[in-house]
Structures are given as C-alpha cells and as structure tokens.
C-alpha positions as CSV (number, residue, x, y, z in Angstrom):
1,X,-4.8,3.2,-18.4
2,X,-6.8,0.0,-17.2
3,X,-5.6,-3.3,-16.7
4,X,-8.2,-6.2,-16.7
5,X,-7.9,-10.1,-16.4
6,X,-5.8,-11.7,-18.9
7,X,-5.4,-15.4,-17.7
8,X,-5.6,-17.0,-14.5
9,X,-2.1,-19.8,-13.5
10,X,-2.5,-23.3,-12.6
11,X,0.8,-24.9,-11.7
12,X,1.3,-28.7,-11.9
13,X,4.3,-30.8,-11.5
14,X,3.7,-32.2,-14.9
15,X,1.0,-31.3,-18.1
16,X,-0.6,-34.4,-17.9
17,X,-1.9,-34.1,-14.3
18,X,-2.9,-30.5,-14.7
19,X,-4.8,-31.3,-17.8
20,X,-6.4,-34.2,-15.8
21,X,-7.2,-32.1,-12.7
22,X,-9.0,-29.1,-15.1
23,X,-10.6,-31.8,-17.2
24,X,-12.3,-33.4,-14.0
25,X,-13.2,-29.5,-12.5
26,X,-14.6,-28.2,-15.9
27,X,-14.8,-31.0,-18.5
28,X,-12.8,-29.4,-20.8
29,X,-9.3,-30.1,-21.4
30,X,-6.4,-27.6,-22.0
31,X,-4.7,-27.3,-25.7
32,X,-1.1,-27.3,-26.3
33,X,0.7,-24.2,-25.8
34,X,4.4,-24.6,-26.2
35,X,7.8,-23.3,-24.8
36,X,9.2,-21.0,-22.5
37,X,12.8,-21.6,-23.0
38,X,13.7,-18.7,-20.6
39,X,11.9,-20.4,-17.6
40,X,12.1,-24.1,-18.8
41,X,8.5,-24.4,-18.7
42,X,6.1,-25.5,-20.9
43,X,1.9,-24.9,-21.0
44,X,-2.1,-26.1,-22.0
45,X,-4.4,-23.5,-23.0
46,X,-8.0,-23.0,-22.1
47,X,-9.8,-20.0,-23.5
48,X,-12.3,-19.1,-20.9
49,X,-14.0,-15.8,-22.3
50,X,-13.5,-13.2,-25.3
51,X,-10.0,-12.2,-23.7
52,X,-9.4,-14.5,-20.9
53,X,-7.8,-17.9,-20.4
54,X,-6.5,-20.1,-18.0
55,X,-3.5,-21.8,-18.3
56,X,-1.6,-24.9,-16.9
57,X,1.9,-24.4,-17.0
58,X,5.2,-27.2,-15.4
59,X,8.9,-27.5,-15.4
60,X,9.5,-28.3,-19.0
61,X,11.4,-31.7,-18.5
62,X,13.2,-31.3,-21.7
63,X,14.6,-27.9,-20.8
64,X,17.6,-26.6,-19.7
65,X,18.0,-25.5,-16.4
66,X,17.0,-21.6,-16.3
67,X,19.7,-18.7,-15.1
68,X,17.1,-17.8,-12.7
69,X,14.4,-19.0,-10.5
70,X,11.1,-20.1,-12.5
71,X,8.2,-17.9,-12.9
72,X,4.5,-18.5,-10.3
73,X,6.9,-19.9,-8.0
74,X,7.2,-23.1,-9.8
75,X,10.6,-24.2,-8.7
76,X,8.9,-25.9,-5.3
77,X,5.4,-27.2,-7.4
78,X,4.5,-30.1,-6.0
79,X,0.3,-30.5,-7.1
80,X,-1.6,-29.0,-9.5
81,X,-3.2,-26.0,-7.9
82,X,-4.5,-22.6,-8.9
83,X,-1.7,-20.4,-8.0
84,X,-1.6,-16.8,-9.4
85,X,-3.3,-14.7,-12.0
86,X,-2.1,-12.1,-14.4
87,X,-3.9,-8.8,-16.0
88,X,-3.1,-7.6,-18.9
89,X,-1.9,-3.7,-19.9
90,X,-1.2,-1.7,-23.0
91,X,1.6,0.2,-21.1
92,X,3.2,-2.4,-18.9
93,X,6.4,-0.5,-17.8
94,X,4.3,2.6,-16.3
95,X,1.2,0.0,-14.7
96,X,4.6,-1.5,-13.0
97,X,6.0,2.0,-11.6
98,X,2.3,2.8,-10.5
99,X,2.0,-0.1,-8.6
100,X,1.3,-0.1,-5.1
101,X,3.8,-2.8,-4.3
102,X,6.7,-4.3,-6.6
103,X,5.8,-6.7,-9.0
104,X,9.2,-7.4,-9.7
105,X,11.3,-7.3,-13.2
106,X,9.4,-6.6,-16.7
107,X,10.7,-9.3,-18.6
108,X,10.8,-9.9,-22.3
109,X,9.4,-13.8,-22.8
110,X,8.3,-15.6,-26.3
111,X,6.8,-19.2,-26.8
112,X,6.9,-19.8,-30.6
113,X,6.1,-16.6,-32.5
114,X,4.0,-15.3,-29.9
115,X,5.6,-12.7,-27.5
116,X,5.3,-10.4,-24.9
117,X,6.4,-8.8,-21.6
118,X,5.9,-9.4,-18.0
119,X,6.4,-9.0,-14.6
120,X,8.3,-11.6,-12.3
121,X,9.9,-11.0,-9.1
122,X,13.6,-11.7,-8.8
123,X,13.3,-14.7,-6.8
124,X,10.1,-16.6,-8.7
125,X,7.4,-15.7,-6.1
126,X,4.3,-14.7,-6.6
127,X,3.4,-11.4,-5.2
128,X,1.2,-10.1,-2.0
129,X,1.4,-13.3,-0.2
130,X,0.4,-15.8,-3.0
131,X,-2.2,-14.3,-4.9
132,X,-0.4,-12.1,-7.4
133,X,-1.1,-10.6,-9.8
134,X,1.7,-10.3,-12.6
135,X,1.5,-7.6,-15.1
136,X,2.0,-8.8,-18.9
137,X,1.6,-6.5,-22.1
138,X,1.0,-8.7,-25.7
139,X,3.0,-8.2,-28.8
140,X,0.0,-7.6,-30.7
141,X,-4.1,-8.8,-29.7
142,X,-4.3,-10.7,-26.1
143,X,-3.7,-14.6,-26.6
144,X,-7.1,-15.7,-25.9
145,X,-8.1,-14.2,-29.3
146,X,-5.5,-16.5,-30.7
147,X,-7.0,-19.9,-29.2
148,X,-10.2,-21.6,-30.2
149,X,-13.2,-21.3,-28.1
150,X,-14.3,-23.6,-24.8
151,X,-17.5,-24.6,-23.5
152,X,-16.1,-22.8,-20.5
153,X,-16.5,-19.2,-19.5
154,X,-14.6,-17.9,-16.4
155,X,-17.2,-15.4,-14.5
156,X,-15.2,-13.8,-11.5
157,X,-12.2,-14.1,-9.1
158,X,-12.3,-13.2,-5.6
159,X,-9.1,-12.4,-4.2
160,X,-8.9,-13.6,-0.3
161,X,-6.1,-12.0,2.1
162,X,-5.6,-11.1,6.1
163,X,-5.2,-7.6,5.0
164,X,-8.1,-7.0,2.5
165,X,-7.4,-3.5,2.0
166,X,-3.5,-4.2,0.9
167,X,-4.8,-6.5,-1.4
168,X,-7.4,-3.3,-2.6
169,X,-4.7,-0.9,-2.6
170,X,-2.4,-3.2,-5.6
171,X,-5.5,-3.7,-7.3
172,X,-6.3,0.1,-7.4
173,X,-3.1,0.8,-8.2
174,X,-3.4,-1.2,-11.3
175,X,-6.6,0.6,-12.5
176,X,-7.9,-2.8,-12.2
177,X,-11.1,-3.3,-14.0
178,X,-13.5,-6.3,-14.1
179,X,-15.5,-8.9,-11.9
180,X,-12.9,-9.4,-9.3
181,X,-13.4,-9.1,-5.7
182,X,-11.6,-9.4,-2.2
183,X,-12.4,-10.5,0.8
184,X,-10.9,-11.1,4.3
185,X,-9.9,-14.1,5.6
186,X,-6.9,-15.8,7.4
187,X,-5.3,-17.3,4.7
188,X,-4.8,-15.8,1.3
189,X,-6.3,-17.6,-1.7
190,X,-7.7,-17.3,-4.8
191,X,-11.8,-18.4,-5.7
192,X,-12.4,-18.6,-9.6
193,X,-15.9,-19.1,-10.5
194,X,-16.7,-20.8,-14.2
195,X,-19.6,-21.9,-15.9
196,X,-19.0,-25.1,-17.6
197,X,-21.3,-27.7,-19.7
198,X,-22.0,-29.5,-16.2
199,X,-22.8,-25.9,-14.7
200,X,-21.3,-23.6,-12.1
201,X,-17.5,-24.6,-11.1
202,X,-16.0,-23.0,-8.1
203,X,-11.7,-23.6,-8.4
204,X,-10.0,-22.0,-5.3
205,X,-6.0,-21.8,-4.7
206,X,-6.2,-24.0,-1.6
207,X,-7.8,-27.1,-3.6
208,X,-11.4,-26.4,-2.8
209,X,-14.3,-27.2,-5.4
210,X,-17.3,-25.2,-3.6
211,X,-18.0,-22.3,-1.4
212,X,-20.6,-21.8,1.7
213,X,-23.7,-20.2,0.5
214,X,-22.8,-17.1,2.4
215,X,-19.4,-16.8,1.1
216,X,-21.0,-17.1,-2.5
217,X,-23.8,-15.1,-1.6
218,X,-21.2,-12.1,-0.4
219,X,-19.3,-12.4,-3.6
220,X,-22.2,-11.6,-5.5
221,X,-23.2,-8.5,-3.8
222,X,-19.8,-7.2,-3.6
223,X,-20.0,-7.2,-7.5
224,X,-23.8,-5.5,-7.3
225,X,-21.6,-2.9,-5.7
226,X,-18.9,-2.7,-7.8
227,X,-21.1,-2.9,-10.6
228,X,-22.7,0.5,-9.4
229,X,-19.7,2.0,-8.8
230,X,-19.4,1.9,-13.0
231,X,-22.7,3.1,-12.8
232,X,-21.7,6.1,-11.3
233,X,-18.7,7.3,-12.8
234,X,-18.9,10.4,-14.5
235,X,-16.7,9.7,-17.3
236,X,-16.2,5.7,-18.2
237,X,-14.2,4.6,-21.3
238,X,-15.0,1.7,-23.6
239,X,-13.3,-1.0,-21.0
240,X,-15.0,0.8,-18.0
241,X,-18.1,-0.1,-20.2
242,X,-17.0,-3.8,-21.1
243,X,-16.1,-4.4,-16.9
244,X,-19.4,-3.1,-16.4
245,X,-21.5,-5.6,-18.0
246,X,-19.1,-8.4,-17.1
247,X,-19.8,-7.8,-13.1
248,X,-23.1,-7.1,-13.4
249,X,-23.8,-10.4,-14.9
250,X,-21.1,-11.9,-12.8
251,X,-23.6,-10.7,-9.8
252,X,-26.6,-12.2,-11.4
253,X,-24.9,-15.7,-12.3
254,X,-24.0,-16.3,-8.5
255,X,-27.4,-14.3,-7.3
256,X,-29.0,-16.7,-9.7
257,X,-26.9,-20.1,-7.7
258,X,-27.0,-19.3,-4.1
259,X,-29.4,-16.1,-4.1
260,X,-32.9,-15.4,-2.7
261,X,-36.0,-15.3,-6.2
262,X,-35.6,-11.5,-4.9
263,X,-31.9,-11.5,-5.3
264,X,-32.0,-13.0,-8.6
265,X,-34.6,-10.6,-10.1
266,X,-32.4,-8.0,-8.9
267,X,-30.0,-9.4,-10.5
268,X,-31.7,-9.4,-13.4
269,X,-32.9,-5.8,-13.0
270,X,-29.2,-4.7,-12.6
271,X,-27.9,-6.0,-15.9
272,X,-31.3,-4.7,-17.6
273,X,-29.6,-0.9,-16.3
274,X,-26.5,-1.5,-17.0
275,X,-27.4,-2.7,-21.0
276,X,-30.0,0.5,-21.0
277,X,-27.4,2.7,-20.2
278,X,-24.9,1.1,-22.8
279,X,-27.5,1.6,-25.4
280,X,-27.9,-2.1,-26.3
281,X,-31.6,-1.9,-26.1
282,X,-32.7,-5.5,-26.7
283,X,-30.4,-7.0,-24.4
284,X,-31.8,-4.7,-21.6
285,X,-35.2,-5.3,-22.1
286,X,-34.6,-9.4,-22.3
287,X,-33.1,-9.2,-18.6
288,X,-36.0,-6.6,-17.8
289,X,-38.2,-9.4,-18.9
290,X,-36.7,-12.1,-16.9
291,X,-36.6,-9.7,-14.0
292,X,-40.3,-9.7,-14.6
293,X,-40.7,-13.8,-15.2
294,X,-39.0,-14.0,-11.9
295,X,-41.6,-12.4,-9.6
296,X,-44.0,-13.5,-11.4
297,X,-43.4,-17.0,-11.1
298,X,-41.8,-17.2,-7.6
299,X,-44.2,-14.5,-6.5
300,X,-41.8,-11.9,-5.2
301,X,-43.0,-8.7,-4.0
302,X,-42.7,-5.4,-2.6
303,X,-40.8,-3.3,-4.7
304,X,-39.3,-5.8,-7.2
305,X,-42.4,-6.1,-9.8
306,X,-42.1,-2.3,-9.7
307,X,-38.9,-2.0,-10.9
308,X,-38.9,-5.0,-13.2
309,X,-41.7,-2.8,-15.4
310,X,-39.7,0.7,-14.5
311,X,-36.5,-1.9,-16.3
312,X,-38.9,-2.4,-19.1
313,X,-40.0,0.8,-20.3
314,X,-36.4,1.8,-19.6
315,X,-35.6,-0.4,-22.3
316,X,-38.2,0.2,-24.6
317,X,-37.4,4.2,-24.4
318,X,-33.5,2.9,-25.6
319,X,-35.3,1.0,-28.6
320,X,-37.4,4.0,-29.3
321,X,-40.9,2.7,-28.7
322,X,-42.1,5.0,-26.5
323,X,-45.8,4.2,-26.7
324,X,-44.6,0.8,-24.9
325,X,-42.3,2.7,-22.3
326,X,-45.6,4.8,-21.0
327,X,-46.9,1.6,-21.1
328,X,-44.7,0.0,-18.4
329,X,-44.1,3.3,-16.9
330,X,-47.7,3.7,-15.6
331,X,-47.6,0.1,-14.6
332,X,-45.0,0.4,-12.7
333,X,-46.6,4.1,-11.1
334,X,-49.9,1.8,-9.8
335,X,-47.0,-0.6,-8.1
336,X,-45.4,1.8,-6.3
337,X,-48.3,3.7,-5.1
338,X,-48.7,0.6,-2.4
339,X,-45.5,0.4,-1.4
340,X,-44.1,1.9,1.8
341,X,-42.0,5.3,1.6
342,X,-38.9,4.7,1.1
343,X,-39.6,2.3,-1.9
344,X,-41.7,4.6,-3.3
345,X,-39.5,7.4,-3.3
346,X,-36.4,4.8,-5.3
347,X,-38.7,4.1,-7.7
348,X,-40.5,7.0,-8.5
349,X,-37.0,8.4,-8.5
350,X,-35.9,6.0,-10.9
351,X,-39.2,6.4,-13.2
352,X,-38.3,10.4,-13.6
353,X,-34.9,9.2,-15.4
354,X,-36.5,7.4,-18.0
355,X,-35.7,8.5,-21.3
356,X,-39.1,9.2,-22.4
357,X,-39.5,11.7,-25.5
C-alpha cells in the first residue's frame, strides 16, 4: 500500500491574506472550500495537479470554539506560511500503525458532503519537527478530482530536517511515493516547487520565494536518483508507474531552470526511458527528440548525442518502427565508437537492451 501527495497546508490568520499571499506567489487565487466545524476552521482550494492541491486553511471566525486543539498547529498562526503537507492512503488506519513515528489520532472530519479521515496529533502539532506529514484516506475519489483546474501545477517538495535520515525513515514507513525529496539542513522546512503562468515558483515553510542554484540543482538530481530507483524495481504497480514519470519530469523541470545544456538533455533522456519503459511510445520519443535538439543547439558533447539517438530508436522500437530504431541505433554505434571507455561501455550497454525485433 503506497501513499502519495494529496495536498500541501498553508495556514493564515485569516482567508483573505492567504488568498492574497498565494495569489502574489502563483497568480492564481484559491476557491472556496467550506467548513470544518470540528476544528472551527474554514479553507480556499487550489488544484495543483491530477490529484494534488494546496490549500489555505484559518480559524473560522464564525465557529465555535473546538473541544480540542486545532489541526497544522493553527491555534498559534500568526502569518500565512506553508506549514505541513498531507499524503493520501487507501488504508489509512494500517499506513498509521506502520508508521515510523506517531502521527497521532485518525479522525473522522467532513466539510459539506465531502468526507474523510485523518491523522492529527492530540495536541494540534504537526509532526517530525514541523514538516509533517498527516495521513488522510477520502470517502470516495481524492478532492482534487472534485475542484476545477489551475494554471498551476505543483512539481516537487523537498522535505529539509537536522536529522535527514529520521525524516527518510517516516517517509519509508509510509510507502511514500512521488517527487519528494529530503535534505539536511539546520532548520526544518518545507521547499514546494510550482510552475505557474509567470513560470517556476519556489514556496518554502520559512517564507522564502527562491533557492541557491546549488540547492536547486541538488534537488534535481536527488529526483534523477529516485527516479532510477523506479527504474529498478523488479515489480512496480500502476502508482509506482505514475511516481515514476512524475520525478523524472520533476528532475528535468529544475535540470531544465538551474541545470548545465548537459544536465537538461539528460534530463530529457531520463523521461524519454522512463515513457519507453511505460510503453507510451510517442511521449518517449518527443523527450528523445528534445534530448537531441538540446545538443544539437547548445553543442553538448561526449556521450550525450549518443544516448539522445540510443533514446530514439528506444522509442521507435516501443511504436514498432523498427526500420527507424536500426536507424538511430547505428547512429548512435558511430558516436560511441569515439568516446572514451567507460562511456562506451554505458552506451553500448544500453544499445543491447533495445527492443529491436
């Protein structure tokens, strides 16, 4: 049982100034939600991806005072800040008992006719220091599917912590799927990336609106790597299959911001794999293509253009055209035969996997 990202929390001490503060970060403003007359809160809803929203969420003024402390630690809210992010589950009360750490109560909530369960902690906190996550399961399909689409998509989180591997360890326990990261550093926080009409977003817990290149450039090969580590499973089920494409082109999106021409086309070469192996053989060969554009245009070499023509005939062996897959194939053999050993020996590796019939 998986869990992936369901919605990511802004808290606010009022609806207006959170739907001001996302409006100026992603030029998009938040819908009405409604009600949570268990917690005396109220929300604004912003789909962000097929199943993934973000929402703003405040003491409901008109409320009465809840029987227990507020849920994402609202109770002492005092600015708008990204504060906590939930996944979502099909099987909520065992991803709570497998949990590395306690994620609190599983409590039954409703706003309207929409309802579902989730995890709070007794006294309103968030968990592991301050950047969560919670644990909800949907009475029926995940809300975003419920809301209207958004010129804004959300394309990773990065989860920031003293003690990275703790952090790990919950999300691993969670059979968390997806483009989320973690990295080190003193202070915990949480970095959302978007893309929005105006172009890339950066939100972080502690009020920041942009990252150093490194930091950005870090983020996107941690998801190269986690990207191969779907790559590598033996046995991956339909949402091991979705996570997969959605980090892979979470990589290439901040390779494609902060990265090297090289890091881009490999970028670009990475999702053209991941789409071959998924079957989806148009997709694959477009980001085979661009993979080829790329070093074509900014003139990258060495073993790039190589595997940019070992992506293509890749994906023209998925679509069945196998004429055109020798075609790249022996374009790509002449490539390699000038490059140094151990390039050689990845891509002519690589070009004896090709499904060529």
């Amino acid at each position: 049982m998986t869990t992936a990202i369901d919605h990511l929390v802004v808290v606010a001490p009022d609806l207006e100034a959170g739907s001001d503060v996302i409006d100026g970060a992603l030029g998009a403003r938040p819908l009405p939600g409604g009600r949570h007359e268990r917690m005396g809160t109220h929300n604004l809803l912003l789909r962000t991806g097929d199943s993934d929203y973000l929402e703003v969420i405040s003491v409901d003024p008109d409320a009465d005072t809840p029987a227990q402390p507020r849920w994402f630690d609202l109770d002492r809210a005092t600015d708008v800040r990204l504060a906590t992010w939930v996944v979502r589950t099909a099987d909520i009360d065992n991803t709570a008992a497998d949990a590395a750490e306690s994620l609190g109560d599983v409590l039954d909530m409703a706003r309207g006719d929409v309802t579902w369960r989730v995890t709070v902690p007794a006294d309103g906190t968030i968990p592991l220091d301050g950047v969560g996550p919670h644990v909800i399961a949907w009475d029926g399909a995940p809300a975003a599917t419920r809301m209207p689409p958004s010129p804004v998509r959300l394309i990773s989180l990065t989860i920031a912590h003293p003690d990275p591997q703790r952090v790990r360890a919950q999300l691993e326990s969670l059979a968390l799927v997806g483009p989320v990261t973690v990295q080190q550093d003193l202070v915990p926080d949480l970095i959302a990336a978007f893309e929005t009409p105006s172009g890339p977003r950066i939100i972080t817990g502690l009020g920041g609106d942009s990252l150093s290149i490194d930091r950005e450039r870090q983020i996107a090969m941690d998801l190269f790597n986690l990207t191969w580590t779907y790559l590598d499973m033996d046995v991956r089920t339909a949402e091991h299959d979705t996570a997969m494409a959605q980090t892979a082109d979470a990589s290439r999106w901040h390779w494609q911001h902060v990265g090297t021409p090289t890091q881009f086309a490999i970028g670009e070469w990475q999702c053209s794999r991941v789409h071959a192996v998924l079957g989806n053989g148009d997709r694959a060969r477009a980001y085979a293509q661009r993979c080829l554009e790329i070093t074509q245009s900014e003139r990258v070499e060495e073993f790039v253009p190589a595997s940019a023509h070992e992506a293509l005939a890749r994906a023209y062996a998925v679509l069945g055209d196998m004429d055109a897959a020798r075609e790249q194939r022996n374009l790509a053999y002449r490539i390699a035969v000038d490059l140094d050993n151990e390039d050689r020996d990845v891509i002519e590796h690589d070009l004896g996997t090709l499904p060529i019939t």
